[in-house]
N, C-alpha and C positions, 0 to 999 in steps of 0.2 A: 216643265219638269225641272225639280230641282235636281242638281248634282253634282257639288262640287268636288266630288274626288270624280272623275269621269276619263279614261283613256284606254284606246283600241293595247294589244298585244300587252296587258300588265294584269296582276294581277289581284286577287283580293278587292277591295272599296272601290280602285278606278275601274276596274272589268264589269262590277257591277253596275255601274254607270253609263260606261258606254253601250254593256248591252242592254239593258232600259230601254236605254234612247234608240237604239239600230232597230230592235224587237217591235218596240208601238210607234213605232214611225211607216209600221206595214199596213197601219189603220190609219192613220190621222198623222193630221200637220203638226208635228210635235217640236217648240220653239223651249231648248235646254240653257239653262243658268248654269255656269259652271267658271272654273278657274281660270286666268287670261295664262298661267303657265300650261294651262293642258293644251291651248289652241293649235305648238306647231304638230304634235303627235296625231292629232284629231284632225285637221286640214290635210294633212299628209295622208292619212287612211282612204282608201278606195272606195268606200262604204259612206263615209262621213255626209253627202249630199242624200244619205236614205232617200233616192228617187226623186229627189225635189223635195220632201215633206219633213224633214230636217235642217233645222237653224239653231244658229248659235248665236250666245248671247254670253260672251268674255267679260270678265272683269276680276280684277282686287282690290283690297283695299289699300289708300294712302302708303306712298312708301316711307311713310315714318313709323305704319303699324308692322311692318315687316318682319321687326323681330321677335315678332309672339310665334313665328312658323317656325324660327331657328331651331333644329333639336326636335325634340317631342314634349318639352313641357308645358310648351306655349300654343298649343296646336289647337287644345281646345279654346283657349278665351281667341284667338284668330279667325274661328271657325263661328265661332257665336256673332263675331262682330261682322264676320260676313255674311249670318243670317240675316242680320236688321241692314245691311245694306241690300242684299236680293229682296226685300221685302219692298224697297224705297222705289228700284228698280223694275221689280213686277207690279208693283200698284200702275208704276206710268205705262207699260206695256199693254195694260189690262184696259186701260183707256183708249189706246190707241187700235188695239187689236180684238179683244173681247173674248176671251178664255173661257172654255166651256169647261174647263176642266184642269186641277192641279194635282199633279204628282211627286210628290218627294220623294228623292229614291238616297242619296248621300248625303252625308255619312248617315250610318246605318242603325246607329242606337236610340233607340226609343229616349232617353232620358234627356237627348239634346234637341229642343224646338226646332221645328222650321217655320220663322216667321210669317213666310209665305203661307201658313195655313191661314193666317188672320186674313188676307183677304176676302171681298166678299164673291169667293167661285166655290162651286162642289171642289173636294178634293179628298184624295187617296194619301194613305202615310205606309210608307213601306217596300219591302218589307222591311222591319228592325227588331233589333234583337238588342241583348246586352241586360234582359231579365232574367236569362240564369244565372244560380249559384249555385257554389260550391253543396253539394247534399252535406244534410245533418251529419251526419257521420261518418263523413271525411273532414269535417271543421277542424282545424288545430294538427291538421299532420302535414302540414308545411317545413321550412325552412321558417327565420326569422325574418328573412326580407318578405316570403311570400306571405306570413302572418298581417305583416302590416301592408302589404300592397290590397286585400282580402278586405281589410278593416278600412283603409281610406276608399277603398271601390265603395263598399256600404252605406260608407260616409255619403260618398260622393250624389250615389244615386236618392237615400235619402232625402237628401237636399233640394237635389232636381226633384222631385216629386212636388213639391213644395210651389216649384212654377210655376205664376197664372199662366205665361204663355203659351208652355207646355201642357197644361191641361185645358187650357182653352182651344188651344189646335187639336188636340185628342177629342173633345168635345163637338166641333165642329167640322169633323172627317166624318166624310160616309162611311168608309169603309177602311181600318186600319189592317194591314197583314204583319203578321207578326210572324218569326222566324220558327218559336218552338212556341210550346205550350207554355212552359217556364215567361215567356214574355209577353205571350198573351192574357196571363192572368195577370201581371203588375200593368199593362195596358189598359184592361178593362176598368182596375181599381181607381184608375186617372180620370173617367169619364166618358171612354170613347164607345159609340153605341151598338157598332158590328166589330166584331175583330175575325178575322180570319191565321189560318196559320199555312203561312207558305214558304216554305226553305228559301236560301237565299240568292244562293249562287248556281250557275247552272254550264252544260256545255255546248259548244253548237258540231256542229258535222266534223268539221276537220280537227277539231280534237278528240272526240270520239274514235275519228280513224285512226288517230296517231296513236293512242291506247289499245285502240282495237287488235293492232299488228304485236303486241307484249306477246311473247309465246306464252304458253303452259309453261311452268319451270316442273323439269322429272329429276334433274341432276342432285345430288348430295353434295355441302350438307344440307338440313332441313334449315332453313332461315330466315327470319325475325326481322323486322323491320319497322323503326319509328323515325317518323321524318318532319320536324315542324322547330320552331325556335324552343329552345331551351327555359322556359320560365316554367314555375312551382305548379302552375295551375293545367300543363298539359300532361302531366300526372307519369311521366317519365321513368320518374323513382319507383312506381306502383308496376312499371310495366320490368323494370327491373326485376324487384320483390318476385313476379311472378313469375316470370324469368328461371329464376333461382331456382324454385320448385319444381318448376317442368324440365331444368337443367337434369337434376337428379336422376330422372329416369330415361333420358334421351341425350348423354353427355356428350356428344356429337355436334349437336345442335349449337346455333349462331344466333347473335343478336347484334341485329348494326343500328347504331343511331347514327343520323342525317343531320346537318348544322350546329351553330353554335346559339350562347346565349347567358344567361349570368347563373344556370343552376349543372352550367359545365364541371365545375372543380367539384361539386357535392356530389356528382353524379358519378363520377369516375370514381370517387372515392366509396359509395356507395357499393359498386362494382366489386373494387378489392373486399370490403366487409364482407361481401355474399358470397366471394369467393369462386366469383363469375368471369374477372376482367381478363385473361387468357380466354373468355368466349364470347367478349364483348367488343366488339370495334366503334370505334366513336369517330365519323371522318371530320367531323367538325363542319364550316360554312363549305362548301364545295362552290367554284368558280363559275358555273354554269349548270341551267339548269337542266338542260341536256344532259348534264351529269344524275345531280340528284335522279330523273326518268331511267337510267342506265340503273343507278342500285338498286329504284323498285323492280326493273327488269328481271333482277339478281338472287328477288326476296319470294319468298312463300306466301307471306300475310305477313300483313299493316296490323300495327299491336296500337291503338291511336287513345289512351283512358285520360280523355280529357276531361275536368269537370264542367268548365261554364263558357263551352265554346257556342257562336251561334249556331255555326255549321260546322265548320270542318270542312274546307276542300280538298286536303289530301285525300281524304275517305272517298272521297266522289271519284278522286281521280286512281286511287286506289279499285274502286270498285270496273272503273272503265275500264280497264288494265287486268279485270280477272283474278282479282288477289281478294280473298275474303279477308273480311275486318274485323278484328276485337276492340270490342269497343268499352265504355260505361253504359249504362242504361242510363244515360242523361244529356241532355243539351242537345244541338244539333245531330249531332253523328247518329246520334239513336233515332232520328227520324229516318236516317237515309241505309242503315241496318236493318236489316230484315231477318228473320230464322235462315230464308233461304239460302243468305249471303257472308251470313256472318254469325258471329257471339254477341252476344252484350251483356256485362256482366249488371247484374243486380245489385244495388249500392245499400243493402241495409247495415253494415257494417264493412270494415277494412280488412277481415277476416273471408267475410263472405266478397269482397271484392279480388282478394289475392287468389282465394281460390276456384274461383267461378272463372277467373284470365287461366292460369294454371292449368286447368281443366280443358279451356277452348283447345288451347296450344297443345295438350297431349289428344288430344282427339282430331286434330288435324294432322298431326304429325303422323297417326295410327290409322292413317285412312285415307290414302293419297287420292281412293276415286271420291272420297267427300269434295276434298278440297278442287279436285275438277268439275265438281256437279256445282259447285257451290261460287267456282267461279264463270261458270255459265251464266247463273242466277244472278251474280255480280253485274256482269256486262248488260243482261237487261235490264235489272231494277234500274243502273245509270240512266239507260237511252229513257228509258219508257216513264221515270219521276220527271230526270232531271235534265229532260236537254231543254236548248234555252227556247225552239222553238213551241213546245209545249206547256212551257212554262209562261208565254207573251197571252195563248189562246188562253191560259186561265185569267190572268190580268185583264184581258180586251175584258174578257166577260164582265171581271169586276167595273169597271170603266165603266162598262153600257148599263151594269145597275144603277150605279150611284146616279149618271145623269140621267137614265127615266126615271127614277126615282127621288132624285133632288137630294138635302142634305141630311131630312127625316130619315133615320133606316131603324127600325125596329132590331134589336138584338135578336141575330137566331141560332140555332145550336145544330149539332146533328151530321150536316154536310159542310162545315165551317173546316175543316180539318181535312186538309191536302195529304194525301196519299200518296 
C-alpha cells in the first residue's frame, strides 16, 4: 500500500491513510510505504501492529530535497520525487517478498502517478479524485485570485494528462475507484479499463458516537452554519447571497461562518453589501476542534455549496451530527446528500443556484418536524454509506476481483456506482 500522507487521530489525506491501512489489514498482510515523519504518531497508536498483519516501511527523501516540503509550494515536485523513490523501494521488496497485490491510496488526486503502478503486480488506484470542476455556469464568478488559481488548476491537470506514467499506471490498474463521477470520467479518458466510484473518506464507531450524542437543536434563533477554509472555490459568497434572500423573510435568522482564509476580507465585505453583517458572525480559525464541534452543536444545518470538492468531510460529519445539508448538485457532497437528508441545489445557472439554497433555508426554517425527520435520515445515510468498516468490505471485494481475475478487467457499467 502506498500512502504517503498516512496518520491515526488527523485528519483529511493522512486519516485516509491510515484507515486504508487499519481497514485491509483485517484480510491480508498489508506491508504500507509511507513518510519516516509519520512513523512516531503511527508507532505510538494501539492499533498500528493490525494484529500482526501490518508493517511499515518509513522513508524520505535526501535532506538536501527537503526544501520542496517547506510551505505548500513545493509539496507537489516532493511528493513526485518520492514516487520514483517508493517505486526503487518496492521493486526490491517485491523480490524479496512477492506482492499479490498493490494499492495506492495517498495523496488522492488522480492527476498525480503512483510509480508503484509500473510494477509488475495487479494493482488498485484509489480512491482519487481532483476531476471535478467548477460547473459551466459558475465559471468567472470568482474573485481575482480565485479566477487565476481555477485557470493554473486547468493548467495544471491538463498537463498531467499528458503523462506516460500516469497513463500508463491508469492503464495497468485493475480496477481504478474514483471519488465522483466528475473523476471517473477524466479517469477513464486516460486509459484505465474499470473505474469504479467510491467516496473517499469515511467514519469508524467512535466517531459516530461522538456525533451521535449532538442533540436536536429546538432553541431560537434558526441558524446557518458554514465551516471549512475560506478559499473562492467553497462557494461561501453563494451561501451568503442566499443568505440574504432567506434573511428577508425570516430576519431573526443567523449565519456563522467557522475559520479563516484569504477570501476572509471579501467575504465580510460582502456581508456589509447585502446588508446581512449584524446577522452574520465570522469566528475565524477557532483554537480547537472541540470548538469548531461545539458551533455545529449550535447550528440548524450545514449550508456547504462547494464547487470542486472530492468529498467534503464536514458534510459527513455534519450529516453524523443530525444537521441536514445544502449543498450544490456537484462534486463530492452531492454523492453523500440525499432528498432524504438534505437539498442540493441544481447548478444550471447562478440564478437558479441562489435561489434553489434560498429556498432549502426557508423550508427548513418552516418546518422544524422536516428538519427532525431529515435529521434522522442524516444519521443513517452516515452510518449505512459511509462508516469505514463498510466501506473496507466493498474494497476487500474489489481486491479479490482484480486478483482472480489478473490485470485483464473488461470495463463494466451499471453496479460501478457506490451508493
Amino acid at each position: 500500500m502506498s500512502a504517503y500522507a498516512c496518520e491515526p487521530n488527523k485528519g483529511s489525506e493522512p486519516a485516509d491513510g491510515w484507515n486504508w491501512a487499519l481497514q485491509m489489514s483485517r484480510w491480508h498482510s498489508v506491508w504500507v510505504l509511507t513518510r519516516a515523519n509519520n512513523r512516531p504518531t503511527i508507532e505510538t497508536a494501539p492499533q498500528a501492529d493490525g494484529q500482526g498483519q501490518l508493517h511499515w516501511i518509513y522513508f524520505d527523501l535526501p535532506r538536501w530535497a527537503s526544501f520542496w516540503k517547506e510551505g505548500s509550494r513545493g509539496i507537489q515536485a516532493y511528493y513526485y520525487l518520492w514516487q520514483i523513490t517508493a517505486w526503487r523501494i518496492g521493486a526490491r521488496l517485491h523480490r524479496e517478498i512477492g506482492f499479490d497485490l498493490l494499492h495506492h491510496v495517498t495523496f488522492g488526486k488522480y492527476w498525480v502517478p503512483s510509480y508503484l503502478g509500473l510494477l509488475p503486480v495487479r494493482s488498485i488506484l484509489g480512491p482519487l479524485g481532483g476531476g471535478e470542476s467548477t460547473p459551466r455556469a459558475l465559471t468567472g464568478r470568482f474573485s481575482r485570485r480565485g479566477c487565476w488559481f481555477e485557470r493554473r488548476r486547468d493548467l495544471v491537470r491538463t498537463l498531467a494528462d499528458l503523462d506516460p506514467v500516469l497513463r500508463a499506471t491508469m492503464r495497468r490498474a485493475g480496477i481504478v475507484a474514483a471519488t465522483t463521477e466528475e473523476s471517473k470520467k477524466r479517469i477513464e479518458r486516460l486509459g484505465a479499463s474499470r473505474v469504479v466510484v467510491e467516496p473517499q473518506f469515511g467514519m469508524n464507531d467512535e466517531e459516530f458516537d461522538f456525533f451521535g450524542r449532538f442533540p436536536v437543536r429546538t432553541e431560537k434563533p434558526f441558524r446557518l452554519i458554514s465551516i471549512g477554509r475560506l478559499l473562492h472555490w467553497k462557494g461561501f459568497h453563494w451561501g451568503l447571497e442566499a443568505f440574504a434572500r432567506f434573511h428577508r423573510v425570516c430576519p431573526e435568522s443567523e449565519y456563522w461562518v467557522v475559520s479563516s482564509g484569504p477570501e476572509a476580507g471579501a467575504l465580510k465585505q460582502l456581508a456589509a453589501e447585502l446588508g446581512i453583517a449584524q446577522r452574520v458572525t465570522f469566528w475565524g480559525r477557532l483554537p480547537e476542534l472541540a470548538d469548531v464541534y461545539d458551533k455545529l452543536a449550535q447550528a440548524d444545518v450545514l449550508v456547504h455549496p462547494a464547487v470542486h470538492e472530492a468529498f467534503g468531510n464536514v458534510c459527513l460529519e455534519a450529516l453524523a451530527a443530525g444537521r441536514p445539508v445544502i449543498c450544490l448538485d456537484a462534486g463530492g457532497p452531492s454523492l453523500q446528500v440525499t432528498e432524504a437528508c438534505g437539498f442540493k441545489a441544481p447548478v444550471g445557472s447562478l440564478e437558479q443556484v441562489l435561489e434553489a439554497m434560498a429556498d432549502a433555508m426557508g423550508k427548513l426554517y418552516r418546518d422544524p418536524e422536516m428538519r427532525r425527520r431529515m435529521g434522522v435520515a442524516a444519521r443513517e445515510r452516515a452510518r449505512t454509506a459511509f462508516h469505514w468498516a463498510r466501506k473496507a468490505e466493498r474494497m476487500n471485494a474489489l481486491y479479490e476481483t482484480v486478483c482472480e481475475t489478473g490485470q485483464t478487467v473488461t470495463r463494466e457499467h451499471g453496479n460501478d456506482h457506490v451508493q
